[in-house]
C-alpha positions as CSV (number, residue, x, y, z in Angstrom):
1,X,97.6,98.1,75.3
2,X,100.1,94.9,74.6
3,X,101.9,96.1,77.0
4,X,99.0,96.3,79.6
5,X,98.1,93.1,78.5
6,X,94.4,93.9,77.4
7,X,95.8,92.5,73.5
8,X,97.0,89.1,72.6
9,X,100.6,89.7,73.2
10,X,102.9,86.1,72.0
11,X,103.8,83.5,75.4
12,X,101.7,86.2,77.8
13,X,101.0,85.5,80.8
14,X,98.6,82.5,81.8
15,X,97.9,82.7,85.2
16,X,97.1,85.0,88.0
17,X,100.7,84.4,89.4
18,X,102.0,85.3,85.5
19,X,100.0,88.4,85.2
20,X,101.1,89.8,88.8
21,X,104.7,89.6,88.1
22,X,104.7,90.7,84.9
23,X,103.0,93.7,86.5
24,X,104.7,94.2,89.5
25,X,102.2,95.3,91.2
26,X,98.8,95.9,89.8
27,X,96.1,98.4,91.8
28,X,93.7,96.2,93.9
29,X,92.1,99.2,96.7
30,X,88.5,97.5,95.6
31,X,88.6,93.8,95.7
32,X,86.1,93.8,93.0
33,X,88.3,95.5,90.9
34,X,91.3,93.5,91.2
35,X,89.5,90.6,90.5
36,X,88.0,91.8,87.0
37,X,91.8,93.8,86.3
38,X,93.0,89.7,86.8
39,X,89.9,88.1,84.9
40,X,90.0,91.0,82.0
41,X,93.8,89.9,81.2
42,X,92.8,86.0,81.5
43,X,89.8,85.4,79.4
44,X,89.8,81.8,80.5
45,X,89.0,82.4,83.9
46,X,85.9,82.9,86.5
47,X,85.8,84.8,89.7
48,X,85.8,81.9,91.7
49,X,89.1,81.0,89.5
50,X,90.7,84.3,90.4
51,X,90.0,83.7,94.2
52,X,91.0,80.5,94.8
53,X,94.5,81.4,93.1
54,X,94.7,83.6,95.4
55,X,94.1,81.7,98.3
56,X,97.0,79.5,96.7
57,X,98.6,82.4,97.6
58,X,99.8,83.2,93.7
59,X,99.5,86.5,94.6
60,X,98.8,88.7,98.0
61,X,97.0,92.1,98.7
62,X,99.2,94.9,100.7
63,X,100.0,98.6,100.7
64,X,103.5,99.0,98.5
65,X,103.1,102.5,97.1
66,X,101.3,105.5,97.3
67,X,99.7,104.3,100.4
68,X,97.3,102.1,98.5
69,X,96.3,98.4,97.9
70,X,98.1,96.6,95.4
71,X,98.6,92.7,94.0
72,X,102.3,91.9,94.7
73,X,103.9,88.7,94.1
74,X,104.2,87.3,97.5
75,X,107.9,86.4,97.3
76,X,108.6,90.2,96.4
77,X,105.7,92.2,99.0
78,X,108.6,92.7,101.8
79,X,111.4,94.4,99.4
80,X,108.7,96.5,97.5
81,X,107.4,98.0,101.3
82,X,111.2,98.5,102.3
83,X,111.7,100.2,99.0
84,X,108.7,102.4,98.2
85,X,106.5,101.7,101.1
86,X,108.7,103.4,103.4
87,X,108.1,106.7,101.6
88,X,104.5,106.4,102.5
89,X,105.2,105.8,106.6
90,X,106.7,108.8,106.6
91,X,103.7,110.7,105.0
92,X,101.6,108.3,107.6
93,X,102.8,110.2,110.8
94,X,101.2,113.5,110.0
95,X,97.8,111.2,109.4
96,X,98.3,109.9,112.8
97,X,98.9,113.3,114.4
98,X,95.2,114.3,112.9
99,X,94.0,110.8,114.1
100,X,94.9,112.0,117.6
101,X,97.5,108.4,117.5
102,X,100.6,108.5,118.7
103,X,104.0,106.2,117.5
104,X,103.9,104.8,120.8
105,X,100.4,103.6,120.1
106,X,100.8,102.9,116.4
107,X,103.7,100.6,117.7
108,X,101.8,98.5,120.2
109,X,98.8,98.0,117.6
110,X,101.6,96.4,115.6
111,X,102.5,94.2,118.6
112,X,99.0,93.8,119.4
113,X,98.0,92.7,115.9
114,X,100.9,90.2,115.5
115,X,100.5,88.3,118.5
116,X,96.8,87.7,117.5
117,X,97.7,86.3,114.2
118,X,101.2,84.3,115.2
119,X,101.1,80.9,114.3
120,X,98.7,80.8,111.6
121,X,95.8,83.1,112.7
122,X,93.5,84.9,110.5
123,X,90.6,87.3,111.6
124,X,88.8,89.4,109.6
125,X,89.0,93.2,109.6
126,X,85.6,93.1,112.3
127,X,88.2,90.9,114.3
128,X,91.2,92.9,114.0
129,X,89.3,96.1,115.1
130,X,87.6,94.0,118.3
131,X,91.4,92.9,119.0
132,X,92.6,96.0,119.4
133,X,89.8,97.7,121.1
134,X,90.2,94.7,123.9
135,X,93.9,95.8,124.2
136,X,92.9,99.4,124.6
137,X,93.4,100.9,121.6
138,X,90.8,102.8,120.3
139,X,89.8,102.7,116.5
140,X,87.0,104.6,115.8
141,X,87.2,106.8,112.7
142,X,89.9,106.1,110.9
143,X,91.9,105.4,113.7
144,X,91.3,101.6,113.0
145,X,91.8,101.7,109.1
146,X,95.3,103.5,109.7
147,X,96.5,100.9,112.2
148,X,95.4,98.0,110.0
149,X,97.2,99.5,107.1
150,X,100.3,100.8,109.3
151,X,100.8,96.8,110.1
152,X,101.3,96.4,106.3
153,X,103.6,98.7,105.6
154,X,105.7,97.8,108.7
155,X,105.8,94.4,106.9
156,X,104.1,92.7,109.8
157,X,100.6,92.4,108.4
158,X,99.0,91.7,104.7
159,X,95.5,90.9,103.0
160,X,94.5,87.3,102.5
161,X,91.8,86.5,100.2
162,X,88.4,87.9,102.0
163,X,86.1,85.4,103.5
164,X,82.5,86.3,102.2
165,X,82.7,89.8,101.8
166,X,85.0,90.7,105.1
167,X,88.6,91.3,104.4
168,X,91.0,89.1,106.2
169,X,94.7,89.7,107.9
170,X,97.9,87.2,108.4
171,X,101.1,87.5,109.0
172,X,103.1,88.6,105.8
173,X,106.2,85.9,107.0
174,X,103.7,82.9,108.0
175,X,101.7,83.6,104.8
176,X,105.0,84.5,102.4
177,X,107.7,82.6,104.1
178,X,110.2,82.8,101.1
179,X,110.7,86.2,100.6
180,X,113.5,87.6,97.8
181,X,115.9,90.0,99.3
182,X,117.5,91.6,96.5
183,X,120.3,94.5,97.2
184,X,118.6,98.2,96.7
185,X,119.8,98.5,93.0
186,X,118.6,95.1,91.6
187,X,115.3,95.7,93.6
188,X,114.9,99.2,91.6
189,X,116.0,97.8,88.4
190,X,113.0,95.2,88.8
191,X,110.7,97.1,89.7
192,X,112.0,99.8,86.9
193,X,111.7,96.7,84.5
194,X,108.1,95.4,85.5
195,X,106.7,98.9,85.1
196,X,108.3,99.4,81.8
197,X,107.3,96.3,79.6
198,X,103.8,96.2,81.3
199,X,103.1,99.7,81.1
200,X,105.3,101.3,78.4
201,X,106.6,103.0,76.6
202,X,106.6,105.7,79.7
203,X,108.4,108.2,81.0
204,X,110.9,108.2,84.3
205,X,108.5,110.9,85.5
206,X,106.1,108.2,85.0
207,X,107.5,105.8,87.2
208,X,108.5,107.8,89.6
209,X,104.3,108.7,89.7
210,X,103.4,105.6,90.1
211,X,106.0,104.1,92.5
212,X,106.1,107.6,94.4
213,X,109.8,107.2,94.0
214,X,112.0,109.9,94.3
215,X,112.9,111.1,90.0
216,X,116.5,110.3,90.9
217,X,115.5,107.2,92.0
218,X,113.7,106.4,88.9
219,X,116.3,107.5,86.9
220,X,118.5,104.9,88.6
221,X,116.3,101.8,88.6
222,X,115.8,102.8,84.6
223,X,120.0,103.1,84.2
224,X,120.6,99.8,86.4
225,X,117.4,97.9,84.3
226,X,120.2,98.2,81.5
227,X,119.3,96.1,78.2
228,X,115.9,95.0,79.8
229,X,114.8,98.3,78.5
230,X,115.3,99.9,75.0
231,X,115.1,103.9,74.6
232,X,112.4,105.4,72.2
233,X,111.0,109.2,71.9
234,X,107.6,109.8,71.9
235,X,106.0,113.2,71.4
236,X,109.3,114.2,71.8
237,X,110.1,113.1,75.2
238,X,112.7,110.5,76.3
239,X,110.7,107.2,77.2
240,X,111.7,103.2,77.7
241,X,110.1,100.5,76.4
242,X,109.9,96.6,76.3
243,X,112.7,95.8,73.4
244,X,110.0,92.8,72.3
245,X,107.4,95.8,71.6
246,X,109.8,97.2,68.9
247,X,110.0,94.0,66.8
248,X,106.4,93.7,66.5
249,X,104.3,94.7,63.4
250,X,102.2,97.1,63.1
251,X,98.3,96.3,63.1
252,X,95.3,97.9,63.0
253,X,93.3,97.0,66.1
254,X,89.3,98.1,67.1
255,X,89.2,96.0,69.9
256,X,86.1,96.5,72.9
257,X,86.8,96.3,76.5
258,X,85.1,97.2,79.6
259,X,87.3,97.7,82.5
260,X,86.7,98.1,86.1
261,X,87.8,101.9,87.2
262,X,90.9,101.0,89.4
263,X,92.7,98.9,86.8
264,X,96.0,99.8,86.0
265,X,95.2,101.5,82.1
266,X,94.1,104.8,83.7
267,X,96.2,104.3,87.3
268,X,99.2,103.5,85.9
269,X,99.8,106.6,84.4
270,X,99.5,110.1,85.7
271,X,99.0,111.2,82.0
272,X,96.0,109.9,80.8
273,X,95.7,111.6,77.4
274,X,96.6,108.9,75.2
275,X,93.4,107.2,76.6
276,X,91.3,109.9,77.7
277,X,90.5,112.6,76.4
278,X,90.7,115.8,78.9
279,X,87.0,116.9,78.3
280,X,85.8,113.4,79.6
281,X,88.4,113.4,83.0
282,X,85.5,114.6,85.5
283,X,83.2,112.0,84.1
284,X,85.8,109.7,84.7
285,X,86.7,110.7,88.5
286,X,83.3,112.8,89.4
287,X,84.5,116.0,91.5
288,X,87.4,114.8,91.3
289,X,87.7,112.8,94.6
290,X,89.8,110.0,93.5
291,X,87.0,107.5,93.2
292,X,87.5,105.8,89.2
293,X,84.6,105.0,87.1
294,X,84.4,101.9,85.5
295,X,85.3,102.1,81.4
296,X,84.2,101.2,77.8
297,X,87.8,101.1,76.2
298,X,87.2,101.2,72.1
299,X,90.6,101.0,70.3
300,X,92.5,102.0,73.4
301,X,90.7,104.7,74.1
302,X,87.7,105.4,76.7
303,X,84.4,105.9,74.8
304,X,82.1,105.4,78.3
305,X,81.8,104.7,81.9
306,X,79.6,101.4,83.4
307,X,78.2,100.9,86.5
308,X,76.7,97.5,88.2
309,X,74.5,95.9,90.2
310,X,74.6,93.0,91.5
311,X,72.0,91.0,93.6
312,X,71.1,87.5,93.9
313,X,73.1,86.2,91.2
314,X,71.6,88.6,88.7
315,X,74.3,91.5,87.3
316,X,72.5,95.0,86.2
317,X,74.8,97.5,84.3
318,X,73.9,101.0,83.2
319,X,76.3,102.3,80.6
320,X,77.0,105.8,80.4
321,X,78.0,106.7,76.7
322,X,80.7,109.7,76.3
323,X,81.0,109.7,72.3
324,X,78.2,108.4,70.4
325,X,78.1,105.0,69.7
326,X,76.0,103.2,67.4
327,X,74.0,100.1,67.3
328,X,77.2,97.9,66.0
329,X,79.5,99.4,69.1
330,X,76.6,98.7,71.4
331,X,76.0,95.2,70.5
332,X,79.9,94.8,71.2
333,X,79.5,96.6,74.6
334,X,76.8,94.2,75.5
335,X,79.0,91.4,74.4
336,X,82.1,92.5,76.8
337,X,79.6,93.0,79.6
338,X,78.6,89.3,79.1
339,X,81.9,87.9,79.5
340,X,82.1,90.2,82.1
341,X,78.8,88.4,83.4
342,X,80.1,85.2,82.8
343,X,83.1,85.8,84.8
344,X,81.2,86.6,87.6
345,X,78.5,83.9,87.0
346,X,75.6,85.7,86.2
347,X,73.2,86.6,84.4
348,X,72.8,90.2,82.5
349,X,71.1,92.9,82.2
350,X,72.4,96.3,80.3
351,X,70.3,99.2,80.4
352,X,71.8,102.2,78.7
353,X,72.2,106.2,79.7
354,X,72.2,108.6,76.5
């Protein structure tokens, strides 16, 4: 949890910028999401605070691994899609095949899209799609969503900050001119690094999960990380760790969260059952289909899922217990839900499921 950032953890990170980096990439598929995974891990910030960092471009919105939308910093986004993305383009041709798309077509969206945008354009997702159709290409379906993310992981494309509720595309080079080019190694070792101290102590299976890295590859950015990383055993399995984490005293901690369901304290990890236990997993992802609940996290550990409302400035959450929780633990729940509120800006209501 110090590692994740969801304790006080000595000099951490103070800004959206801070907290991206130190992640290395932090799950952002649902915008809403993202934002609260930033606000949860800066308690001094607002919504409206999150956004506007992000229209100053402290961090940007792309597809870097597992074919899904992360926060990268926006000097690292093009190195992280030569490195892991391209794993995923290669899993995005069969998708086109069933999308009836072929390369040829996949290739002139591309073109299309980054003609549109050159010189400082940006449209929204409803303008993208109306783009393309004009230049022929059809994107009903999914045909559209694929071609939108395809431009991202070619590196032409990325996510700017939405405007209202549409998402919004640029150019990755007009929007994150100064891009680091590190050789293959050092860009393993940092990632290998990143994933470590902000997720660990984990397993090279681990980061080869999340990163959908090759295990040899893991392996290697691990090795090549060198003394950024210190060597510990847990449940007697070789794992890495920050080095800082192994100086610090032990405490007892019983602190309350509530978490939005794509954060990176259940994504991160393939093995969830340090925070979950196994008999709550389908309340957690409901049939299974990949969609994440939002959490109560007591102690490190999920005690129940949330779910909101929101509607003209009022928030409405419905908490859905998993272990029974008294009247002290619900006063705390309701008192994480309103700084949830507050980061948001509105007011609360909590109505409860048991």
């Amino acid at each position: 949890m110090t590692s994740l950032l969801l304790r006080p953890r000595p000099g951490g990170p103070g800004t959206v910028a801070d907290v991206v980096e130190w992640f290395g990439a932090m799950q952002a598929q649902d915008l809403a999401s993202g934002l609260w995974s930033l606000g949860a891990r800066l308690p001094g910030l607002r919504q409206a605070d999150v956004t506007a960092a992000l229209e100053r471009r402290e961090a940007l919105r792309t597809w870097p691994m597992r074919g899904t939308i992360h926060l990268v910093p926006p000097r690292d986004a093009r190195w992280m899609l030569e490195l892991t993305g391209v794993r995923t383009l290669v899993a995005a041709a069969t998708r086109r095949a069933q999308l009836g798309l072929t390369d040829a077509e996949a290739d002139r969206a591309v073109d299309v899209l980054g003609s549109a945008l050159a010189g400082g354009g940006r449209l929204t997702r409803a303008q993208c799609m109306a783009t393309l159709e004009a230049a022929g290409i059809g994107t009903t379906g999914q045909r559209g969503y694929h071609l939108l993310s395809y431009a991202s992981l070619r590196g032409v494309t990325c996510l700017a900050p939405n405007v209202g509720t549409e998402q919004t595309f640029v150019l990755l080079d007009e929007w994150a001119p100064e891009q680091h080019r590190p050789e293959r190694d050092e860009a393993l070792a940092t990632l290998a690094h990143r994933y470590v101290r902000s997720h660990g102590p984990v397993t090279a299976r681990e980061f080869a999960g999340w990163t959908g890295l090759t295990l040899t590859d893991a392996r290697r950015g691990i090795a090549a990380a060198g003394d950024a990383l210190a060597p510990v055993r847990v449940d007697g399995a070789d794992a890495v760790v920050d080095p800082a984490l192994l100086d610090a005293a032990p405490r007892r901690a019983d602190d309350l969260l509530v978490l939005p369901g794509f954060d990176e304290y259940l994504l991160g990890y393939r093995d969830r059952t340090l925070m979950l236990d196994p008999a709550h997993a389908d309340a957690i992802v409901p049939g299974g289909n990949g969609v994440f609940q939002a959490t109560v996290v007591r102690a490190g550990r999920v005690v129940g899922t949330w779910k909101r409302t929101l509607s003209r400035g009022r928030l409405r959450v419905v908490v859905y217990p998993l272990t029974t929780l008294g009247t002290r633990q619900r006063d705390r729940i309701r008192g994480a839900l309103g700084r949830y509120a507050s980061f948001l800006g509105s007011d609360l209501h909590v109505d409860w499921v048991s």
